[in-house]
C-alpha positions as a printed Julia matrix, in Angstrom:
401×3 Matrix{Float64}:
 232.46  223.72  53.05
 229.61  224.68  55.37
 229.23  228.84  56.08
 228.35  229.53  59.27
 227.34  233.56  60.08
 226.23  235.9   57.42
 229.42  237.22  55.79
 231.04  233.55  55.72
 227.54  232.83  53.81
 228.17  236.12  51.88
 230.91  234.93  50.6
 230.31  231.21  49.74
 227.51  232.5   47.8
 229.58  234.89  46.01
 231.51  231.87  45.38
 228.77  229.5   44.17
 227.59  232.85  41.93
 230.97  232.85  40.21
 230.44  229.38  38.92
 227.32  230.35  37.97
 228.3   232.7   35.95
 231.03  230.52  34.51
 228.72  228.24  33.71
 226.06  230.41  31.89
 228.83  231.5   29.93
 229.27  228.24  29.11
 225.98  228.04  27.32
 226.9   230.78  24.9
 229.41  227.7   23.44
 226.89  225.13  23.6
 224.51  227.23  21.33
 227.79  227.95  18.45
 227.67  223.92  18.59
 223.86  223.6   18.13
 223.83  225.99  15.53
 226.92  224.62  13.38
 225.36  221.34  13.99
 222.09  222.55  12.19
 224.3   224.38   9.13
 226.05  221.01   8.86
 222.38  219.11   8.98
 221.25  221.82   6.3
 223.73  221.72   4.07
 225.15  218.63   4.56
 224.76  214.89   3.13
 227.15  213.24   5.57
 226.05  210.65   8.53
 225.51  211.49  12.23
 228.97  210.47  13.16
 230.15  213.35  10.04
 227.6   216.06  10.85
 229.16  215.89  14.48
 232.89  215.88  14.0
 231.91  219.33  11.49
 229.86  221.22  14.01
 232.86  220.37  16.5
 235.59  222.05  14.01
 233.06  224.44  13.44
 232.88  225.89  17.46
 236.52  225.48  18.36
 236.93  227.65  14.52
 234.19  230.09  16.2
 234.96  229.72  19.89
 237.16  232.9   19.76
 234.74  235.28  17.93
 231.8   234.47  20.18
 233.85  234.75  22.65
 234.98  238.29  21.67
 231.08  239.08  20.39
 229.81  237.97  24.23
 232.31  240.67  25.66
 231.7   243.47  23.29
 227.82  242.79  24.38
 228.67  243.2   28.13
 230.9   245.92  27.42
 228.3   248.36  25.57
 225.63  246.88  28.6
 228.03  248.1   31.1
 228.07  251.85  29.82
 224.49  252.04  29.36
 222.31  249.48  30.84
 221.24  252.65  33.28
 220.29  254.84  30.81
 218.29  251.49  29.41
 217.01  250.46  33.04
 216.37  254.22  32.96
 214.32  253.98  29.81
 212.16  251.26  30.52
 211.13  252.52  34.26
 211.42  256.49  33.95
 213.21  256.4   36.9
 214.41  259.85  37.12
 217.8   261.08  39.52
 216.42  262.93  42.46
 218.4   265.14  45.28
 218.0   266.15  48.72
 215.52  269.34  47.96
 213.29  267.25  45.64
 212.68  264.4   48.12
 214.44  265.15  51.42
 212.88  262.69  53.22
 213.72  259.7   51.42
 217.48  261.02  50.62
 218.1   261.52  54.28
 217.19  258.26  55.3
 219.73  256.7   52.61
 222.16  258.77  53.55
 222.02  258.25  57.33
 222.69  254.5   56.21
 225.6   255.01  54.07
 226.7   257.63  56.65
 226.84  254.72  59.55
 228.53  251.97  57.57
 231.02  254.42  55.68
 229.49  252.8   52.17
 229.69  255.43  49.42
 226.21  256.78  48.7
 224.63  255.47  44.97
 222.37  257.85  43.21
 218.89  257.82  44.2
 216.07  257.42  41.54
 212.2   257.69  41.92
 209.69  256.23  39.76
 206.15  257.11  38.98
 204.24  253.83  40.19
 201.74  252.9   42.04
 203.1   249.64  42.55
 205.29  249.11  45.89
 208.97  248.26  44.83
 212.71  248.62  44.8
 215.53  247.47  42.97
 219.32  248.58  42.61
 221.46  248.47  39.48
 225.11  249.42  38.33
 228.24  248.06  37.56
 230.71  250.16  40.29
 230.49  252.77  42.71
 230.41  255.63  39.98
 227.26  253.7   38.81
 225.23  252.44  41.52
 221.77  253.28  42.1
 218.87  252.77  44.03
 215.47  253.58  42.11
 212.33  253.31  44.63
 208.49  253.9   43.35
 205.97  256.53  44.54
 203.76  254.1   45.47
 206.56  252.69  48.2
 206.98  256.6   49.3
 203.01  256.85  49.79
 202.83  253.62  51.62
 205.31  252.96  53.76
 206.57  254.45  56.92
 210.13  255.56  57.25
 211.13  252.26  59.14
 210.13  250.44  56.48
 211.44  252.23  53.87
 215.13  252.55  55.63
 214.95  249.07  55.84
 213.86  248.52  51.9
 216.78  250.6   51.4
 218.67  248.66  53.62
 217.92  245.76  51.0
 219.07  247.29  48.15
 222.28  249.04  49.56
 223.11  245.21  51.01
 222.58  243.9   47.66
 225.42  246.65  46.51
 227.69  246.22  49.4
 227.64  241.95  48.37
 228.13  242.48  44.51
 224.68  240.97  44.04
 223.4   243.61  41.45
 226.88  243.58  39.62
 226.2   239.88  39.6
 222.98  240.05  38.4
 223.17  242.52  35.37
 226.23  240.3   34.36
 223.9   237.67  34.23
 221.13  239.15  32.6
 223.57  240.28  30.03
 224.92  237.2   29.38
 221.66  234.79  29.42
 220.22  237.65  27.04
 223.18  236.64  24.57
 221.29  233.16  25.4
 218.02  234.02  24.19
 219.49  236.05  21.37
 220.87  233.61  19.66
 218.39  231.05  20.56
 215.86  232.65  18.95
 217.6   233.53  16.06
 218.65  229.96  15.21
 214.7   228.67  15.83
 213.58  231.34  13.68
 216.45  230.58  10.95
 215.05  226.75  10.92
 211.49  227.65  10.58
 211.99  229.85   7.7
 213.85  226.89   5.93
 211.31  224.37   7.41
 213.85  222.65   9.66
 215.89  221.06   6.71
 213.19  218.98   6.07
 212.06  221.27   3.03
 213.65  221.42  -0.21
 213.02  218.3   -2.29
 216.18  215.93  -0.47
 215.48  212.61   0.34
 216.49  210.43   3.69
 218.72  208.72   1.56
 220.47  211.8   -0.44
 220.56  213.87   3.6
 222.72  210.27   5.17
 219.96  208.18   5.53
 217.95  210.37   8.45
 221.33  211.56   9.44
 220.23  215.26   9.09
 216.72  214.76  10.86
 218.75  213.29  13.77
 221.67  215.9   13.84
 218.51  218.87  14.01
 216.77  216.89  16.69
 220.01  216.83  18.5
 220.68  220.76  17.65
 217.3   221.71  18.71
 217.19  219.48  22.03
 220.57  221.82  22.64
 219.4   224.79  22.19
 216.5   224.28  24.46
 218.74  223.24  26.85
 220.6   226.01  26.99
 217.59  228.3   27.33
 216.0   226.27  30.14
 219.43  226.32  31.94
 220.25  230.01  31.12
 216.64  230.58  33.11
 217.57  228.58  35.86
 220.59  229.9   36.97
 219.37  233.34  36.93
 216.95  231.68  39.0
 219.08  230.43  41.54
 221.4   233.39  41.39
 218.59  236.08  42.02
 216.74  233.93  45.12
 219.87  232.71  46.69
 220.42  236.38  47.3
 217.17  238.0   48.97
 218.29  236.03  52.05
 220.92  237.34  52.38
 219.38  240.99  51.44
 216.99  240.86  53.92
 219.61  239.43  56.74
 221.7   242.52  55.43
 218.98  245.48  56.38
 218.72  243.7   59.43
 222.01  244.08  60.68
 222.4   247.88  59.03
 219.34  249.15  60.39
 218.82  247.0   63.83
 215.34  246.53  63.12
 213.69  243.31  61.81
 210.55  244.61  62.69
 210.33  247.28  59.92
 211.88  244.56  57.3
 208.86  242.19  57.73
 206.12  244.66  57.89
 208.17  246.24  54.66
 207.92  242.47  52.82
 203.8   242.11  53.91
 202.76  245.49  52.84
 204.66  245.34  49.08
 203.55  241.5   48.97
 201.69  240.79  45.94
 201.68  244.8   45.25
 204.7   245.5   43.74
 203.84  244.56  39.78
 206.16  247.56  37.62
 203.84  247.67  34.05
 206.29  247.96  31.44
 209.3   246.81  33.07
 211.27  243.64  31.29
 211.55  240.6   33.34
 214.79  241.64  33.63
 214.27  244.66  35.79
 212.01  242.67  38.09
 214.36  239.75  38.76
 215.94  242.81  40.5
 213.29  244.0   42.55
 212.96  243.41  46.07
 209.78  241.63  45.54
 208.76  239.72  41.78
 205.32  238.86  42.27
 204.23  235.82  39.58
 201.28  233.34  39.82
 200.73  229.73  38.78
 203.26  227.21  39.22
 203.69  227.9   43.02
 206.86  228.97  43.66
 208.54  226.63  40.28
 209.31  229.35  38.65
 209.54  232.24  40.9
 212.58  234.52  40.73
 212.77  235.52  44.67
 211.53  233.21  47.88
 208.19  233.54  48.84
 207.7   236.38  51.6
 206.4   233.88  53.95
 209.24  232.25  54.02
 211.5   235.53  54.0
 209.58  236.48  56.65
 209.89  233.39  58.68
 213.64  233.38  58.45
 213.22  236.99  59.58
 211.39  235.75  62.91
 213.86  232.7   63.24
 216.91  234.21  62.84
 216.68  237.57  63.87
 213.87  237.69  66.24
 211.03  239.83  64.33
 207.32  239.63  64.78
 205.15  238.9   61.7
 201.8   240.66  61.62
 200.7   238.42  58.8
 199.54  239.66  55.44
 198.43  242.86  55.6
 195.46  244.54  54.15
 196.38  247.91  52.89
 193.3   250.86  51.72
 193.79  252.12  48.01
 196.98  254.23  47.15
 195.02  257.12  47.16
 193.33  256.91  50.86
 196.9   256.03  51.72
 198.69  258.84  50.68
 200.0   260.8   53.75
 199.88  257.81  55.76
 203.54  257.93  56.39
 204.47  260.67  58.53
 207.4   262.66  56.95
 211.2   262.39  58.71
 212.03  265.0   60.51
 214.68  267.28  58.83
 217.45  265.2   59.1
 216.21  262.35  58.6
 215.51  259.5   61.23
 218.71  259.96  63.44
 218.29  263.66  63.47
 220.12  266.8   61.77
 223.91  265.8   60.6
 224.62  268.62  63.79
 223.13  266.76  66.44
 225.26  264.55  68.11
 224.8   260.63  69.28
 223.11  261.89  72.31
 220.6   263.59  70.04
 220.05  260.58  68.19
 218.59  258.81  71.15
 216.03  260.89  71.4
 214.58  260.57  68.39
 213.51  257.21  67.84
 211.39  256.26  64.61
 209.42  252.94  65.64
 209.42  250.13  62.9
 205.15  250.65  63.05
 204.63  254.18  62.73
 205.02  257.26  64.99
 206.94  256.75  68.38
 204.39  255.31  70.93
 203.49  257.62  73.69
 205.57  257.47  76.96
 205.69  254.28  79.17
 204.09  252.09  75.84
 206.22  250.52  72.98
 208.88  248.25  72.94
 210.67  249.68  76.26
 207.88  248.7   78.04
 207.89  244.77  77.49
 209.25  242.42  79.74
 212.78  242.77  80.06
 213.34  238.74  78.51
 212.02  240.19  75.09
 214.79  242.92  74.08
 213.56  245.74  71.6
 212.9   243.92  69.17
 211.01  241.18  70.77
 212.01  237.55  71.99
 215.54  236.49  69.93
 214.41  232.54  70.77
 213.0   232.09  67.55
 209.48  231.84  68.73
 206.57  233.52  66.53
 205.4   236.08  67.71
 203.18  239.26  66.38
 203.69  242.86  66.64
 201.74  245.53  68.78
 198.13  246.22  66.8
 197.42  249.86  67.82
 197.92  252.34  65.3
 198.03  250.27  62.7
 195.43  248.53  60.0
């Protein structure tokens, strides 16, 4: 059935996610089959027909403990894939006196949707990027790099963090660990079956003949295992693939509507385009970033949409103006580019009231223009965030690079 608006889309996706999920499960059966079907070819003289019928009895014989061995895998990843995450990045827990800024501005969001607040984790990286992680609300997170903190302003960063707190509010990053979990059980086993054939040659070692292995039987029953196997790698990959780009969409549709600005979104997406590379982290972790940058292949292989074409569904849907890519000075000259929130954060002190509010605006391209300039000033068609009639357009120039 077709979903029209953005939670109906939320949650057919959630649906089509769920059968995703089911069906990279799935795989974890198709590899028991592949590798009984290899033991039988090993070990076995029978014919094709034989060989098959055994690695059959063989999976539904095996079906329950891999089944039991798959949820005692997600079971120790729930309790500590963070401290792994954790690990890999050296993202470290920060609070409100370390960085006030950025913990005021997340909190301010959570504050005016009544979403429970994750922990908030900074990285050392130059690289610009952002990703969520946990499994419930007593685990959520949102770990942001030093190189985002340097760079952007505190538009853009609300709205990165709008990202990642939309991604928690859908059940996108309990999706995705799920899934990473599970296709790693994938490429476990995988692996471990190739490398089990290679060290005995691929049953074709050993001094057997065609005729004593069923006449080529074996040979065929291992191309058939191995042509399984690979399957179920290739397929693992791509549903993580469609599970992790289906999503960013929606992620980016989500800041949107929590923080009212689409402006600070795109100019967000072009300044960490290309930039936001985390050495060190697994491909895991950066199928969970708000950007994945890879090259070659176009976009064949690419874990998240293109930012162009975020971007454009950014100016289509919700009425933003693209600047186009953006050429940003070294980290270092741009340290201190981003003027600091006020205490408070971007709304104002938790004291002041909504009047208060008003009066301190944060504009999605820096510092608040000076009186009679800025969005207030355009022609009344436009609204404050530009025209809404899905036209291109570009954002104001002055102040920025």
């Amino acid at each position: 059935m077709a979903a029209y608006g953005l939670y109906s889309h939320i949650q057919s996706n959630r649906r089509r996610s769920i059968a995703l999920l089911v069906g990279l499960f799935f795989l974890i059966y198709v590899l028991v089959f592949a590798g009984a079907l290899a033991a039988a070819a090993l070990m076995s003289n029978a014919d094709i027909d034989t060989m098959l019928q055994q690695a059959w009895t063989a999976l539904i014989a095996a079906a329950p403990w891999a089944t039991l061995g798959t949820a005692l895998w997600i079971a120790i990843a729930y309790y500590f894939h963070q401290d792994m995450i954790d690990a890999l990045t050296g993202g470290e827990e920060v609070s409100r006196a370390a960085q006030p800024r950025l913990y005021n501005i997340l909190e301010n969001l959570c504050i005016s949707r009544g979403i429970a607040m994750p922990k908030l984790k900074v990285m050392d990286s130059d690289a610009l990027n952002a990703f969520a992680t946990g499994m419930n609300d007593k685990q959520y997170s949102i770990t942001v790099t030093t190189g985002l903190l340097k760079t952007l302003d505190d538009a853009e960063i609300e709205a990165v963090l709008g990202h990642e707190l939309t991604h928690i509010r859908n059940g996108d990053v309990r999706m995705m660990v799920i899934a990473v979990i599970i296709a790693g059980v994938v490429s476990f086993f995988a692996e471990l079956v190739f490398r089990l054939w290679f060290y005995n040659g691929l049953g074709f070692r050993g001094g057997r003949s065609d005729e004593r292995r069923g006449g080529g039987g074996a040979a065929i029953a291992i191309l058939i295992a191995i042509g399984l196997l690979v399957l179920a790698y290739v397929l693992s990959f791509v549903i993580r693939l469609a599970l992790s780009r289906s999503r960013e969409f929606l992620a980016d549709a989500g800041a949107v509507e929590l923080t009212k600005n689409p402006d600070a979104m795109i100019s967000a997406l072009r300044k960490i385009e290309g930039r936001g590379e985390l050495r060190g982290a697994t491909s895991a972790v950066m199928e969970m970033c708000i950007d994945n940058p890879r090259e070659g292949f176009g976009e064949l292989f690419d874990t998240h949409p293109s930012v162009d074409s975020r971007v454009a569904a950014l100016v289509k849907f919700a009425g933003g103006h693209d600047p186009g890519p953006l050429a940003l000075p070294p980290l270092g000259e741009a340290d201190g580019r981003a003027e600091p929130l006020p205490p408070g954060g971007p709304w104002g002190s938790a004291q002041d009231g909504p009047g208060d509010a008003a009066d301190k605006p944060v504009q999605p391209w820096g510092a608040p223009p000076p009186e009679g300039e800025g969005p207030a000033a355009e022609s009344s068609d436009a609204g404050p965030w530009g025209s809404h009639s899905g036209r291109t357009g570009r954002a104001p120039q002055s102040g920025r690079n």
